[in-house]
C-alpha positions in Angstrom: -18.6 8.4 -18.7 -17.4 10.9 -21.0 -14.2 12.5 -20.6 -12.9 9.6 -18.1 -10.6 7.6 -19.2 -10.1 5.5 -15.9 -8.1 2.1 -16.6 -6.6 3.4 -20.0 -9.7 3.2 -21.7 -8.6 5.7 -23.7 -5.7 4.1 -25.3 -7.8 0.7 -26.1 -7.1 -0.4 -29.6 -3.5 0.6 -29.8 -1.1 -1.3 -31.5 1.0 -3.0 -29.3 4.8 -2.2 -29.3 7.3 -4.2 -27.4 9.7 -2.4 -26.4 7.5 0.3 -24.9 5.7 -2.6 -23.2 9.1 -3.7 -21.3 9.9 -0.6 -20.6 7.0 0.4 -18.0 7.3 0.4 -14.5 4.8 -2.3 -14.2 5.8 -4.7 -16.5 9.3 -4.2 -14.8 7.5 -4.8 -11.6 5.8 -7.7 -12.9 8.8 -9.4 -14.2 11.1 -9.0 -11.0 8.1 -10.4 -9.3 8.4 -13.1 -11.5 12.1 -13.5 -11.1 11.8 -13.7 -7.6 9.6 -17.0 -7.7 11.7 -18.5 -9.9 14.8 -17.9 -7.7 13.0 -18.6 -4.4 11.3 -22.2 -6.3 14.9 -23.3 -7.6 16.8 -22.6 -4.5 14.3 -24.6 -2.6 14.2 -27.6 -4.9 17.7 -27.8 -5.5 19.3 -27.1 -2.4 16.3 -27.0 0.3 16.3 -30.4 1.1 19.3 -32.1 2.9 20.8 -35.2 5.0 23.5 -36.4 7.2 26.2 -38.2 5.9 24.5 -41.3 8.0 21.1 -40.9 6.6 19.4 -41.6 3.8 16.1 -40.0 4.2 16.5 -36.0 3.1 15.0 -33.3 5.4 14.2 -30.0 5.0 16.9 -27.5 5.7 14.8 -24.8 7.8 15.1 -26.6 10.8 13.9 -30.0 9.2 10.6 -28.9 8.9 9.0 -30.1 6.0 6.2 -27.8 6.3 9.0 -25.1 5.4 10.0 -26.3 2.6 6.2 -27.3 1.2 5.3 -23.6 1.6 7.9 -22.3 0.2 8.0 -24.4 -3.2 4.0 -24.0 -3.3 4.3 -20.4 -2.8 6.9 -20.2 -5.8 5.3 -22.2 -8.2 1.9 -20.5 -7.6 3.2 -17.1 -7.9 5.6 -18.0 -11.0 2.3 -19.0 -12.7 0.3 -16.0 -11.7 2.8 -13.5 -13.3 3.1 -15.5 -15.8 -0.7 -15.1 -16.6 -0.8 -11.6 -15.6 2.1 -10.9 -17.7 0.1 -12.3 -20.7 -2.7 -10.1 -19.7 -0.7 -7.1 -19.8 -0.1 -8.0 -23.1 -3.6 -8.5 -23.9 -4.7 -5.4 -22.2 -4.6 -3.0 -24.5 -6.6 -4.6 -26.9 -10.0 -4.9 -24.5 -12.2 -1.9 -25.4 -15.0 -2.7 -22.7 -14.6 -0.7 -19.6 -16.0 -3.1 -17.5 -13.7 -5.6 -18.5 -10.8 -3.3 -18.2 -12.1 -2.4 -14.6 -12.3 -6.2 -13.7 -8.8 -7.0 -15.1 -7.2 -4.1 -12.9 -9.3 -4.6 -9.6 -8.2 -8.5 -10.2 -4.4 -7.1 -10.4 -4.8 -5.1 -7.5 -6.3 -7.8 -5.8 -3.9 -10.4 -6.1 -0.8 -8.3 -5.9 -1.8 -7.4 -2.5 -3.0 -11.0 -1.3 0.9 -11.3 -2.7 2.5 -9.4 -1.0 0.6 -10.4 2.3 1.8 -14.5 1.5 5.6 -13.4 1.1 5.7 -11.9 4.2 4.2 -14.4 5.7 6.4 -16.5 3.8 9.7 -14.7 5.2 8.8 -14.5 8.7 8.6 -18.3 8.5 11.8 -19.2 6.6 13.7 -16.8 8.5 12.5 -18.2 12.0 13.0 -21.7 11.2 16.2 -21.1 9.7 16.9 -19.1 12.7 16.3 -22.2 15.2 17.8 -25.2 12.7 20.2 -26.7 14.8 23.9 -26.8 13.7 24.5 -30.7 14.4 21.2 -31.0 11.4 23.5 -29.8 8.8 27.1 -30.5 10.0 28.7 -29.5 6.1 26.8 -26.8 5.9 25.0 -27.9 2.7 22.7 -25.2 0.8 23.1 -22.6 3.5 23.3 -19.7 0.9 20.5 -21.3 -1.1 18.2 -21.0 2.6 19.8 -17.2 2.6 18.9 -16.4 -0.7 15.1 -18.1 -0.7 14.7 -16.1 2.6 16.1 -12.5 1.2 14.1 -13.0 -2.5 11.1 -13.7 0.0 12.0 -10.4 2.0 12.6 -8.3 -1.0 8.7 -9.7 -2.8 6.9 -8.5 0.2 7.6 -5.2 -1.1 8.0 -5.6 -5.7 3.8 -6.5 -4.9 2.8 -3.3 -3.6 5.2 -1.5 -6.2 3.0 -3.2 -8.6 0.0 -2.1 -7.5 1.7 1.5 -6.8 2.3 1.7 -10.8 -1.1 0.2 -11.6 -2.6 2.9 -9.7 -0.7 5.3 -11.8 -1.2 3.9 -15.3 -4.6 2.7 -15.4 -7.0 4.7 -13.0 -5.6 8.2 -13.1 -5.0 8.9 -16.8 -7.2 10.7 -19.1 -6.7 11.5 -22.6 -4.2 14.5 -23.2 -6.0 16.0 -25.6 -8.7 16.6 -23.0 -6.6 17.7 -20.1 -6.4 21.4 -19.2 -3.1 23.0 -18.8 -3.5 25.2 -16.2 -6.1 23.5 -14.3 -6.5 22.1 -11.4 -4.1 18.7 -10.5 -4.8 15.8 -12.7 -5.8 13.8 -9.9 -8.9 16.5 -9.3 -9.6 16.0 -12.7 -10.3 12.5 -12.3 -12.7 13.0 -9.7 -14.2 16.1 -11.8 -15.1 13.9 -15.2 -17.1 10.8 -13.0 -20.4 10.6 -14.2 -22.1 8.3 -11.4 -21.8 7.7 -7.8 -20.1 3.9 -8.3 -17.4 5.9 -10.1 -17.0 8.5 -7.8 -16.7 5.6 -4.9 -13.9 4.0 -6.7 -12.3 6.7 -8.0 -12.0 8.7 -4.7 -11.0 5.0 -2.6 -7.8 4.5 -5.2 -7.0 8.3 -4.8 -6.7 6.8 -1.0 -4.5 4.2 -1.8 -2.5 5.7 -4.1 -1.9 8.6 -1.2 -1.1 5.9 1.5 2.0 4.3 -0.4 3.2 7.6 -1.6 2.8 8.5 2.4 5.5 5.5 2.3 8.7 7.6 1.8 11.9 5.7 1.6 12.7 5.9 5.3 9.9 4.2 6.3 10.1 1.8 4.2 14.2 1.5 5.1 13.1 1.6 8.8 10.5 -1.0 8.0 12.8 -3.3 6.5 15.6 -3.1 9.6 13.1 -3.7 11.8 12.1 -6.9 9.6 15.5 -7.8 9.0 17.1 -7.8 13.0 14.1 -9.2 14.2 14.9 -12.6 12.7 17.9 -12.9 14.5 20.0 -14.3 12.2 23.7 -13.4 12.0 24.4 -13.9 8.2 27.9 -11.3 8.3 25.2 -8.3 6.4 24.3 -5.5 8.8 22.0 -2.5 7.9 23.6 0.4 7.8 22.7 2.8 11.2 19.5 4.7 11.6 19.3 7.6 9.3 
């Protein structure tokens, strides 16, 4: 596979630099992703569960459904672990030489963020909808009504930090090649990718993340704002935060 440098094979054996590592788009990516658990774990545990002043027993504040609440703090905790690990093999990364291994490290990124992103929005559309028929008499003080808001929004706002994740990946790992074999005034990097594959397995997964990579730049920023209203009204909830009109 001469010439292609798919998953950074090319810059194996660098020495590893940390602030160069914080500053990519993926490790960003990766930490918010991580942030997000965290904040959608601790405002569940801390403030997810609540009771009358009469009861004893605690409930679950999205429309005492315990289910809810389970899902939520399983979801957290899982995916609080994951970026930990993946973190940690971002770190590691550069040190793997093998392409194979490189290839199964970012196809297992890929993977997961995606399966990711698919759980939080499942994960939103529940919260939202149970917190969007919890009776008011459940929760007479109010108790840990922002901490539902915020586990709902973090939950909104991971549905889409995944697929920025994978968008970066993309980017970093299976469209580079080595400067110092890149023509100038060539044809676009992204041909050259397709140009240097040596065997029809490469060719296959080359031209299917080209696909990919095409589909969420297809994604402008209205779409995705249009997306997100659309998510956002169709819960329902009346929180005092409006989107702003239709561009």
């Amino acid at each position: 596979m001469d010439g292609f440098q798919a998953y950074g094979a090319g810059k194996a054996g660098g020495t590893f630099d940390p602030l160069t590592f914080i500053r990519q788009p993926q490790t960003v990516m990766r930490i918010l992703c991580w942030l997000f658990s965290i904040v959608i774990l601790g405002c569940v545990t801390n403030e997810g569960y609540i009771n009358k002043p009469e009861e004893v027993e605690e409930y679950c504040i999205f429309n005492r459904n315990q289910n809810a609440c389970n899902y939520a703090v399983a979801m957290g905790t899982l995916c609080f672990l994951c970026s930990a690990a993946f973190l940690a093999l971002d770190v590691y990364f550069p040190q793997i030489s093998a392409v194979k291994d490189r290839k199964k490290a970012v196809m297992a990124d890929i993977g997961v963020s995606a399966l990711w992103s698919l759980v939080w929005f499942v994960g939103f559309c529940f919260l939202a909808n149970q917190w969007q028929v919890s009776k008011e008499e459940d929760n007479p003080l109010n108790e840990g009504a922002d901490a539902a808001r915020a586990a709902i929004v973090f939950s909104f706002l991971s549905v889409f930090t995944w697929p920025l994740k994978i968008n970066f990946t993309l980017k970093e790992n299976l469209l580079s090649k080595q400067s110092s074999t890149q023509p100038t005034n060539s044809v676009p990097h992204s041909l050259m990718s397709l140009e240097t594959v040596s065997t029809p397995q490469d060719f296959k997964c080359v031209v299917s993340f080209h696909s990919i990579s095409s589909v969420i730049k297809v994604l402008s920023f209205e779409s995705v704002y249009r997306l997100s209203r659309v998510c956002w009204e169709s819960t329902g909830l009346n929180w005092g935060l409006t989107l702003s009109p239709s561009i």
